[in-house]
Every structure is written in C-alpha cells, then in structure tokens.
N, C-alpha and C positions, 0 to 999 in steps of 0.2 A: 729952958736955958741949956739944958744937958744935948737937948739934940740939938738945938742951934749951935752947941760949941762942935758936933761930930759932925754936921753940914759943914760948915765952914773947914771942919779937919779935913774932910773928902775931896771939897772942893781945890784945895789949897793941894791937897797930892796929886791931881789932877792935869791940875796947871803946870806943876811942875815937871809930872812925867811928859808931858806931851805925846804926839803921836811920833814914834821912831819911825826913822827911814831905813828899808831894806838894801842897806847896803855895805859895804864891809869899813867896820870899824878900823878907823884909821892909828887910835891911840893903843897902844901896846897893852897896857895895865889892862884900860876896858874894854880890850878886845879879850884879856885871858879871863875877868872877873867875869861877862860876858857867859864865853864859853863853859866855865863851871857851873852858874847857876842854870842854863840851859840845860846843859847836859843831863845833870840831877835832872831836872823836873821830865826830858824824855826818859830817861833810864824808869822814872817813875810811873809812867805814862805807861810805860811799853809794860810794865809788873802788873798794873794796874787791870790793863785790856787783859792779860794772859789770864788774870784773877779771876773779873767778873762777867767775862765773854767764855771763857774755857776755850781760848784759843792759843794756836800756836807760835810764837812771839820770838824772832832773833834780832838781835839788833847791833849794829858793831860801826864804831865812831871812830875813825881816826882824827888827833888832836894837829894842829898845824907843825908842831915838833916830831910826829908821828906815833903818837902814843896812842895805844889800845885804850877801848873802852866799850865792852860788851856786856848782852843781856842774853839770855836765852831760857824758856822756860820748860825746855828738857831737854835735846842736848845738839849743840851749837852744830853740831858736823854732821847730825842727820838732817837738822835740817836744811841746812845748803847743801847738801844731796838731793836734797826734796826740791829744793829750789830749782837746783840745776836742771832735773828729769823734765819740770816743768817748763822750763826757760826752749830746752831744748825739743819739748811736744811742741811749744809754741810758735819755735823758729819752722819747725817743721812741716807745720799746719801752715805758715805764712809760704815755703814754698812750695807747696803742694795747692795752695791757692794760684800762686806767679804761673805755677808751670799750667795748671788749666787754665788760665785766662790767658796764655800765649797759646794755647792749643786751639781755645775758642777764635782768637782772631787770624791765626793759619789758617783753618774751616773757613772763616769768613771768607777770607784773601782767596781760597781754591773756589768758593764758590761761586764768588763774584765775577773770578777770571771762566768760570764754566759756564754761567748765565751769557757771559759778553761773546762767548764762541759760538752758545746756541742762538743766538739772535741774529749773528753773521752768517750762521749758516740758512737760517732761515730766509734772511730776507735773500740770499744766493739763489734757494730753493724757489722762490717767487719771481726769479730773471731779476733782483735788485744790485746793485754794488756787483756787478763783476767784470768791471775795469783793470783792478787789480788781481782778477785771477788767471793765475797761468791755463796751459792746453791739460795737461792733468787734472789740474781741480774741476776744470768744466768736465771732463770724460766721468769725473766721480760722479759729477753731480748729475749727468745725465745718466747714468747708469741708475743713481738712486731715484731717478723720476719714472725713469723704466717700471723700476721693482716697485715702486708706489704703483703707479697705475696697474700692472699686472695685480696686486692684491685688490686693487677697489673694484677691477673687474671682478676678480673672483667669488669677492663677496656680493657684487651684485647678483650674479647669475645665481649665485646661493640665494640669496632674497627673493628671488625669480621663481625658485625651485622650491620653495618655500610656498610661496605664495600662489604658485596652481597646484600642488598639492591639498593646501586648505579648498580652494574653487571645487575642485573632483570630489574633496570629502563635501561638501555641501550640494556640490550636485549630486552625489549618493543618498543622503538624507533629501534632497527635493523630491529624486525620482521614487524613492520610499513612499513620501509622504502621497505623492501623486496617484503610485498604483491602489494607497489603504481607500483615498476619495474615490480610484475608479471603482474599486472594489466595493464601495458602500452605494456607490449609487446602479451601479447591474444591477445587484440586491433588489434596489425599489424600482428599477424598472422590467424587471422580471413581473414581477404581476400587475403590470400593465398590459402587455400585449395579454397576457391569461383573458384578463376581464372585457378587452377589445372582441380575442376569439367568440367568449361567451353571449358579447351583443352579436355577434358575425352570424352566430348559428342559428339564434333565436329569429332572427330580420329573416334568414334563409327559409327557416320554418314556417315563417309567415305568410313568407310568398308563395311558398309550394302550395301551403295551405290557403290560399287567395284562389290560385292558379286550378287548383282539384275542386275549390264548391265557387269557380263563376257560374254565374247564371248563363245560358243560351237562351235563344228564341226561335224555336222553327223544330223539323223532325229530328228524331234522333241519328241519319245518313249524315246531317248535315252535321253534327257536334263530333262526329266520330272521322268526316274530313276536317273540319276544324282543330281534334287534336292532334291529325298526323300534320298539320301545317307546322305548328310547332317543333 
C-alpha cells in the first residue's frame, strides 16, 4: 500500500512537471524564480566539480538586471589570465593554420601556372602550337634545338669512345689468351719433329745398311764398278 501510494506520488509529479521548452520565460515572476533556483544548483555544480575533480573552476553569471554572480575555486583573476593566455595560443594557432594553408594553395597556383608553361614549351619544342609565336620565340627555340643536339652528339661520340675502348681492352685479353694457346701448343709440338728426326735417322741407317751388305753375283772388278756407278 505504501509503495502504491509513492507510485502514484511520482507519477502524479511527473505529469505535472512535464517536459519544459528551451525557451525564454515569458512570465516575470517565473522567469526570476527560474533564474534563482538555477543559479544555485550551477554555483553548486561548479563547487562540486572543483571538489571532487581537483580542478579549476570560475564561473561568473550576469543576472538580466545585471547583477554579479560568481564562483571561483582559487582566485577569479588568475584564472581569466589563464583563460585569456589560452584563448589567445588558440587564436594564434588558428592563424598560423589560415596562413599555411594560404601558403599551400599559392604553391599550388605557382605550380600549376609552371606545369602549364613547361607543356607549351614542350610541345613548341616538338614544331606543335607555334601559330602564336612571334620571330623571337622561334629564334629561342631554335637555338635551344641547337644546344640540344650539340649535347646528344656529344654524348654520343662519348658512348662511342667508350665503347672501343672496352673492344681494344678485350681484344688485349683475346690476343693474350691467344699467344698463352700458341704458346702451349710449340710446347707439344716441339717433340714431335724430335721423334720424326729419330725415325729419319734410324730408316737412313737402314738403307746404308741395306746398301753395304747387298749381295752381288759375278767377280769382284765387277762389284767394285758397280759401287762407283752409284
């Protein structure tokens, strides 16, 4: 019975309070009864946080009459010094943001304008668009076609110079490589002819030795005209 009478009490306040509209109190009375018990309950609020946060807490209301109403939990003038120092790192931080991000899109702007001149000049440089170019621009540009080709010759005949220099050094390593093989093979042909001589003399020997025990047949006048024929 006890809690059905406090349900229905709750309920019953409930209804009654409704939900308030944020907007300004049009009746005098309840706009100042209003402001009072408001006030109180921030002024409380603000003690409150300073208490069980340990932080640091100013707070300062002017009344619609113009009346004071402040809190501070140590002392109201340093801390809006404190505020201020901060308000104005903050202003300062925000332009020191403005002014680099104008700096970034100037960058951009010079760059874009310097992309769009090397592309004109380029396609100049290829005989493209130059309808619109006076008897100077052409003389520049033929000049700068000049000094282009003069350097790509230059680097050619460097490449050139380059490149039979390498040939010579590899044909000093061929002709190396070439005298060490002629050089190995005299070697073994050196005792070749040796062992050619050696059959040369022995066949010689043989003959002679043939030639001094022939047989003859008849007197000995006749073997002794026989070897002077020879």
């Amino acid at each position: 019975m006890l809690v059905g009478d406090l349900g229905s009490h709750t309920t019953c306040r409930k209804m009654v309070r409704g939900k308030i509209q944020m907007r300004r109190i049009e009746n005098a009375t309840s706009r100042q009864v209003t402001f009072s018990k408001r006030r109180n309950g921030l002024l409380k609020k603000a003690y409150e946080l300073s208490v069980l946060c340990d932080a640091e807490v100013a707070l300062i209301i002017f009344s619609q009459k113009g009346k004071l109403y402040e809190f501070s939990s140590s002392n109201m003038q340093k801390t809006i010094d404190k505020y201020r120092g901060c308000v104005k790192e903050d202003q300062r931080s925000d332009q020191d943001i403005e002014k680099y991000v104008q700096e970034l899109k100037l960058e951009a702007i010079n760059m874009a304008n310097t992309i769009e001149f090397l592309e004109a000049s380029q396609r100049k440089l290829l005989g493209q668009d130059l309808g619109s170019s006076s008897l100077e621009e052409l003389q520049q540009i033929d000049s700068q076609l000049e000094r282009s080709l003069t350097n790509v010759r230059a680097r050619k005949t460097q490449l050139f110079k380059e490149e039979i220099e390498r040939l010579r050094a590899k044909e000093m390593l061929l002709l190396e490589e070439n005298a060490r093989l002629s050089q190995k093979c005299g070697l073994e042909s050196w005792h070749a002819p040796a062992k050619r001589k050696e059959i040369g003399s022995c066949s010689q020997s043989t003959q002679s030795s043939e030639v001094e025990t022939g047989l003859f047949i008849g007197l000995p006048e006749t073997r002794v005209l026989e070897y002077r024929r020879f």
